[in-house]
N, C-alpha and C positions, 0 to 999 in steps of 0.2 A: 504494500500500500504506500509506504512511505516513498519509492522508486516511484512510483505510478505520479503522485503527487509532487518529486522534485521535476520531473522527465513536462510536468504540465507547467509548472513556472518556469521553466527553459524556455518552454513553446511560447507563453504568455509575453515574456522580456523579450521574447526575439520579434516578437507581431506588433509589440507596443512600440520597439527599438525601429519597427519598419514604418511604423505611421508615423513615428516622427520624424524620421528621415525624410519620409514623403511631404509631412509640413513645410520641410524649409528647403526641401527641392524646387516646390509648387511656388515657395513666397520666392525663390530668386527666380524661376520662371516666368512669374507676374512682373519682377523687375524689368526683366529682359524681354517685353513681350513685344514682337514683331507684328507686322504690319501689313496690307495689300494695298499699294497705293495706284489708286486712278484716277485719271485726269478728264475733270467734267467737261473741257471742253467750253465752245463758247454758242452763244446763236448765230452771229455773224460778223461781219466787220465790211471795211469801207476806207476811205480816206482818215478817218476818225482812231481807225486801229484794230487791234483785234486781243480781246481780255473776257476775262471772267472774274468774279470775288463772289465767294462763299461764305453767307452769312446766317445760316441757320440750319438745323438737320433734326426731324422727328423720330419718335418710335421705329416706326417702318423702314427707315433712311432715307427718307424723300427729303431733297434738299434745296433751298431757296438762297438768291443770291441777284448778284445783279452784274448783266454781262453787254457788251458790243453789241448793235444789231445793225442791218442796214435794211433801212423799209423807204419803200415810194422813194428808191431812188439819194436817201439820204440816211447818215451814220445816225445812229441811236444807242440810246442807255435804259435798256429795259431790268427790269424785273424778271427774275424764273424761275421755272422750278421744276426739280430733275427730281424724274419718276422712271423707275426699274431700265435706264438706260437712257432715256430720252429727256433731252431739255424743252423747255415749254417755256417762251413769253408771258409775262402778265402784264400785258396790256395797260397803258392810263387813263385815268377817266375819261369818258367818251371817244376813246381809242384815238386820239386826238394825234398822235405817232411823237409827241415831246415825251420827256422822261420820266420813268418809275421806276424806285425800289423796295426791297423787301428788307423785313428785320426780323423773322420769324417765322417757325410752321408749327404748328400744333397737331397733335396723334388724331385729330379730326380733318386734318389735312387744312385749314382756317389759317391763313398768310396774315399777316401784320405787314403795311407798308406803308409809300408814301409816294405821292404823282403830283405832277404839273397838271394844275386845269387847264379848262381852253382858253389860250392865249397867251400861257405862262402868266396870268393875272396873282396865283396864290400858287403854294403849296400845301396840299393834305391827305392825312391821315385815312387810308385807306383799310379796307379788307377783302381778301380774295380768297375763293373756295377752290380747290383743287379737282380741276376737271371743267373749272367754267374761269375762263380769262378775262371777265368782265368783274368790274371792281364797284364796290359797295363806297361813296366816298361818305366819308364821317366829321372832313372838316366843315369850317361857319364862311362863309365870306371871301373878304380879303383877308383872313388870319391866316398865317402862317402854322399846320402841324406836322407831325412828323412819328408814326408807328414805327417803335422800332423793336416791339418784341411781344409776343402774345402766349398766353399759359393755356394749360387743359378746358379751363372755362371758357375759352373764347377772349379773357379778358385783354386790350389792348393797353400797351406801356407804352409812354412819348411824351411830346410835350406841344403846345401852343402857345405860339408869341414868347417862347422860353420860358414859359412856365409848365413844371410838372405836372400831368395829364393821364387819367384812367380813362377809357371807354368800355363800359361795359359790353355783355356779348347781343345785348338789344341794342345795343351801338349809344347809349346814352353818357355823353360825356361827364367828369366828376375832373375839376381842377386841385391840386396838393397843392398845399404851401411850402412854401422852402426854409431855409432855416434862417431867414429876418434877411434875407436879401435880397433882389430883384427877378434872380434867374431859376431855374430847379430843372430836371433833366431824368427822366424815366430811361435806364437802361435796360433793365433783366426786371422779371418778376416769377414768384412759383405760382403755385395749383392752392395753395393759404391766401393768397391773395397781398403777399406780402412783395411793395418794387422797393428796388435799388438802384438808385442813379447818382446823381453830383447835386449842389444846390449854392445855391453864395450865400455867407454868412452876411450878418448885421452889417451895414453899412458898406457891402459887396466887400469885404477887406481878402475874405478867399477864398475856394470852391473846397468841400467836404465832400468825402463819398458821404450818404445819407440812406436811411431806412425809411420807408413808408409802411403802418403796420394797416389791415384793412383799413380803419377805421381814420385815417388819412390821415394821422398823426406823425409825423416828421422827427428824425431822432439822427444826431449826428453820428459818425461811426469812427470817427476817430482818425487818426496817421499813426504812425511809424515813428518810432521813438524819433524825435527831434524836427518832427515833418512838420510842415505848414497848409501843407493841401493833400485831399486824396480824391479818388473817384469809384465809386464801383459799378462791374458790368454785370454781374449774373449773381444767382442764389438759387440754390438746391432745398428741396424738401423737407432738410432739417434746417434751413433758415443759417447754411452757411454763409457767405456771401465774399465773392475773390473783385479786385481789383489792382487798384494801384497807390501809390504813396511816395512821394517825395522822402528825402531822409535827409534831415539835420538843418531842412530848410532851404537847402541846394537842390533848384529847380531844374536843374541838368543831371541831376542823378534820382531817381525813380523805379521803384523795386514793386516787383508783382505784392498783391499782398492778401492775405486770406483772413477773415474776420469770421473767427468761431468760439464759440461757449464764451464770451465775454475775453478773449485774448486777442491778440493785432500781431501778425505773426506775419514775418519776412521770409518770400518764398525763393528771395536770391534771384541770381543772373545765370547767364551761362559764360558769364567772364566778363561781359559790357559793364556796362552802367545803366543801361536802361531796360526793364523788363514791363511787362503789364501782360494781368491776369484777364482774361477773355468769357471763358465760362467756369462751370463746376458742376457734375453730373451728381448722380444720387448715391454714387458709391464712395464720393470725395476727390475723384479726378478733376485735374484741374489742367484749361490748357490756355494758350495765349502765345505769346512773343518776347524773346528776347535775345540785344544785341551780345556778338560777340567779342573775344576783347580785341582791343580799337576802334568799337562802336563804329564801323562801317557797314557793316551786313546783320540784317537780324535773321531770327533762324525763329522755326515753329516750335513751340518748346511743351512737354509734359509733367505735371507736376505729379509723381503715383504714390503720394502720401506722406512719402520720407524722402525724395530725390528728385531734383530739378533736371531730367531729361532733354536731349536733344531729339526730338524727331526723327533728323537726317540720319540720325545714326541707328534707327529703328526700321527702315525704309531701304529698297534700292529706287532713289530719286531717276537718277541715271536712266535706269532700265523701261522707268514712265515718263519719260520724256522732260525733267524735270532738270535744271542746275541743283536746286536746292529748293525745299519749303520753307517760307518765309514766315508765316503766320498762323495759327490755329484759331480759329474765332468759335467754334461751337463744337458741342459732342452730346450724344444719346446716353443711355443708361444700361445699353450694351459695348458701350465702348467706342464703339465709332466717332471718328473728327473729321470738320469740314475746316478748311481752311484756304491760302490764299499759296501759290508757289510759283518762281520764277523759272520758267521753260529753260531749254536749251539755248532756241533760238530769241532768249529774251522777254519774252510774252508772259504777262501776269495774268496765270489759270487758277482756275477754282481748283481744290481737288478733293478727294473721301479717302480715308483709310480707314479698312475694315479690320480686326483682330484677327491672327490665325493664331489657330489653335496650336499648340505646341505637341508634338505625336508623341514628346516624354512623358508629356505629364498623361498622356490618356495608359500608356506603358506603366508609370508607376502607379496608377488608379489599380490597373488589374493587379499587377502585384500585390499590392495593399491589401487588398481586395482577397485571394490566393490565400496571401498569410492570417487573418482572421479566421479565412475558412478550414485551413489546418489546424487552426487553435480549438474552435470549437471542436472539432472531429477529435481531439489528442483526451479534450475536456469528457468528451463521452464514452472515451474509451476508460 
């Protein structure tokens, strides 16, 4: 008996010895997780040029952005939005052929944007449904608005005449206060109904990232030890929220920055001096741009929790037609980022990286998996 029972805690330490192995296989795996990068592409081009910028990506991976186009004979800057292959215009109000862009897609497929009326008389605040390229316009007049991100409700973030701005999903607009200054700025908001944008303090003296909670209540968020100004662009589900932050009051140096549980926390460089945080997903990735050192090229950068990541070095840029990715401006809660990369021959494209799966970690699952199940069988013996 007493053999039976040493011969089962050999079994036990060796299966318990393999799942932990397996933990910190999978966590440097997650560090090192590689990528599928492809290049959105544009709608068209013209004397005007030929680009794309990727500014937003749902559930599904459908993603919105704003590209080149050439219509009736002349260059354009439309809005679009790329569905399982295919890029799609979204059109300006009264299809008028002047400009629109987009700031957002929601898992309803619901765009957040912003268009030239007819005439180029204003700019406003638009929304558009995926599979109909005709735009809902939401602005007043001659005000000036601007959609630049919409949550699971429909709810639309932005701002008019520079003041911070909700439009709900029966499109009824609610103006925010700022924090005693003249301006306010809706960048990101979640599915709480909770945005995050910039605002000017008392007697405009400096622009704060800021918190809007539903209830339109304005809360400054702070800087970066010795900072004078921040801004922020996104917030996740637990009411994270990443931006940016001057440090020490030197306006030429600016570090990504992440504002969680009541802390202000510096997400670094990739060697520059200048970084800024973009979005942040539901798992706490975090992605955005920063330069490298001698601040002449900025690179798309990863933030996976504990480590400020390069992109380019997660990617073969090269192999998609790409010098380098420049910027990461949004990501899903599968992991997927949209962002901004400079071609070969030049050309600023949109582009999507998708996760691959790692075939070790699916190899040490089954193993894992294997020795559990010898343990049990050793147990019943």
């Amino acid at each position: 008996m007493m053999k039976t029972k040493n011969r089962s805690v050999f079994f036990g330490l060796a299966a318990w010895t393999l799942v932990a192995t397996l933990a910190g296989t999978a966590s440097s795996a997650a560090q090192a997780q590689s990528y599928q990068l492809l290049d959105l592409g544009y709608l068209g081009g013209g004397p005007g040029g030929f680009f794309s910028q990727a500014t937003g990506i749902n559930a599904q991976g459908q993603v919105v952005g704003i590209s080149s186009a050439f219509d009736n004979g002349a260059s354009r800057q439309y809005g679009f939005v790329w569905n399982a292959g295919s890029m799609s215009p979204l059109l300006p109000l009264g299809n008028t052929g002047f400009t629109s862009y987009t700031g957002g897609i929601n898992n309803a497929g619901q765009i957040a944007g912003t268009s030239y009326t007819a005439g180029q008389a204003a700019v406003h605040t638009v929304r558009w449904q995926l599979g109909n390229s005709a735009s809902t316009d939401l602005g007043t007049g001659l005000a000036f608005s601007f959609g630049n991100a919409i949550n699971n409700s429909g709810v639309i973030g932005g701002h008019e005449n520079n003041q911070a701005a909700l439009w709900s999903a029966s499109n009824t607009k609610q103006l925010l206060p700022s924090l005693g200054g003249s301006q306010g700025f809706v960048y990101g908001l979640n599915d709480a109904g909770l945005a995050v944008g910039e605002s000017l303090t008392t007697a405009d003296v400096t622009s704060r990232a800021t918190l809007w909670k539903a209830t339109g209540q304005a809360s400054d968020l702070g800087t970066l030890a010795g900072g004078s100004y921040s801004w922020a662009t996104g917030i996740n589900s637990a009411g994270h929220v990443v931006g940016a932050s001057d440090l020490n009051g030197n306006p030429n140096i600016s570090h990504a920055t992440l504002w969680r549980n009541g802390q202000v926390l510096d997400l670094g460089t990739l060697g520059g001096q200048y970084s800024d945080a973009r979005a942040i997903n539901s798992g706490g990735l975090v992605v955005g741009g920063s330069y490298l050192a001698g601040d002449t090229v900025q690179h798309a950068m990863l933030w996976n929790g504990s480590t400020l990541l390069d992109l380019n070095a997660l990617v073969n840029a090269a192999g998609a037609g790409f010098a380098y990715l420049e910027v990461a401006t949004a990501l899903n809660d599968s992991g997927q980022i949209v962002g901004n990369g400079i071609t070969l021959n030049g050309q600023t494209h949109a582009f999507l990286l998708t996760p691959v799966p790692e075939p070790q970690t699916w190899l040490l699952m089954f193993c894992g998996l294997a020795g559990l199940a010898l343990l049990r069988r050793r147990k019943a013996s």
